[in-house]
C-alpha distance (Angstrom), angle and dihedral (degrees) to the residues before:
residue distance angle dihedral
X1 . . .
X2 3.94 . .
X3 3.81 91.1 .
X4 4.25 90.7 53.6
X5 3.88 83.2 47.4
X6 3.87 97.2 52.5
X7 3.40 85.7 45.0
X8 3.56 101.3 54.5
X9 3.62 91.8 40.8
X10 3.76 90.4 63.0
X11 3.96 91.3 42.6
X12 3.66 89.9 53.5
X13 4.33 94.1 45.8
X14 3.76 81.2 41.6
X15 4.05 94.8 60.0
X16 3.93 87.6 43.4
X17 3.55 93.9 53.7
X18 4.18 84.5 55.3
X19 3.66 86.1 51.6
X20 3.58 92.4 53.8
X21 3.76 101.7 42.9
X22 3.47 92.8 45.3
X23 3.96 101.5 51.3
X24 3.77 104.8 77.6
X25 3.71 87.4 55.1
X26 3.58 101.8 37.2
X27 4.38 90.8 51.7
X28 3.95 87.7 42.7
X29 3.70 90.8 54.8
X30 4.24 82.9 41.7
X31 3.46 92.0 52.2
X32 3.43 101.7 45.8
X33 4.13 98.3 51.4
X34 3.48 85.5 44.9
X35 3.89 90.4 58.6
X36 3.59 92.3 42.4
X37 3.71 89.2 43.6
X38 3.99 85.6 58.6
X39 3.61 94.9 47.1
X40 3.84 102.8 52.3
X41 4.01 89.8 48.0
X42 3.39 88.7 51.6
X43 4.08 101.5 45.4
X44 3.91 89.9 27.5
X45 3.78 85.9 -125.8
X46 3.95 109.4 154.2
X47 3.59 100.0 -177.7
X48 3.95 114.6 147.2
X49 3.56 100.0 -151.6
X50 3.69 96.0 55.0
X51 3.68 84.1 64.5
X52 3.39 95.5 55.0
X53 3.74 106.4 39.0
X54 3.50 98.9 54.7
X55 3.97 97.3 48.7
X56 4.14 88.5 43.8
X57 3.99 82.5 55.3
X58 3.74 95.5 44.9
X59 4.36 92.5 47.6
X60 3.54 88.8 45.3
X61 3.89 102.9 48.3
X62 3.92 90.3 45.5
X63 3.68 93.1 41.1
X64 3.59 86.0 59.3
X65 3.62 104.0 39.7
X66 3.73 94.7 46.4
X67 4.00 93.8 40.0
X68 3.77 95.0 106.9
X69 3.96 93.3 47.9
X70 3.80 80.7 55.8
X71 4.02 98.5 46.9
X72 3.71 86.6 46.6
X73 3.41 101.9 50.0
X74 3.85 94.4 45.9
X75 3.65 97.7 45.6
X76 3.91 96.5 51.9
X77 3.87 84.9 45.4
X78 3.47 87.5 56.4
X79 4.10 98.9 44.4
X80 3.57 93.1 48.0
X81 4.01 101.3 30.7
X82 3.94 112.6 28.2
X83 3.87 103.3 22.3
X84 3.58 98.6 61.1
X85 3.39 95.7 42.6
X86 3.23 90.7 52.5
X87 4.16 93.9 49.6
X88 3.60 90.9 44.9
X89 3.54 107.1 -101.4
């Protein structure tokens, strides 16, 4: 019963840490098609690729501005959570 719990506990941290990592990208990509959204109603401009540039630009330039929040947060979720789990401890 203790081991199901454990586990559970780190499967549930585990999913919140996905959250996490994946927000800053996730409301950048948001924000831009919004945006985009708002511009193309508003100038009746139906052109695919300027929905698809801008959001590509937006994911990209937060990925890589918020990639060591990311690293960090996974690999201390992984010392403290999954390692010693996995050694036993």
């Amino acid at each position: 019963m203790q081991s199901e719990t454990i586990l559970f506990d780190a499967l549930r941290q585990g999913l919140w840490i996905a959250v996490v990592i994946s927000f800053p990208v996730l409301a950048a990509a948001l924000v831009a098609g919004v945006t985009v959204g708002l511009f193309q109603a508003l100038t009746s401009i139906q052109e695919m690729t300027l929905t698809f540039v801008p959001k590509l630009v937006a994911i990209v330039g937060i990925f890589w501005v918020s990639m060591s929040f990311m690293t960090q947060t996974l690999v201390s979720f992984l010392q403290e959570e999954i390692v010693p789990l996995i050694a036993g401890g």
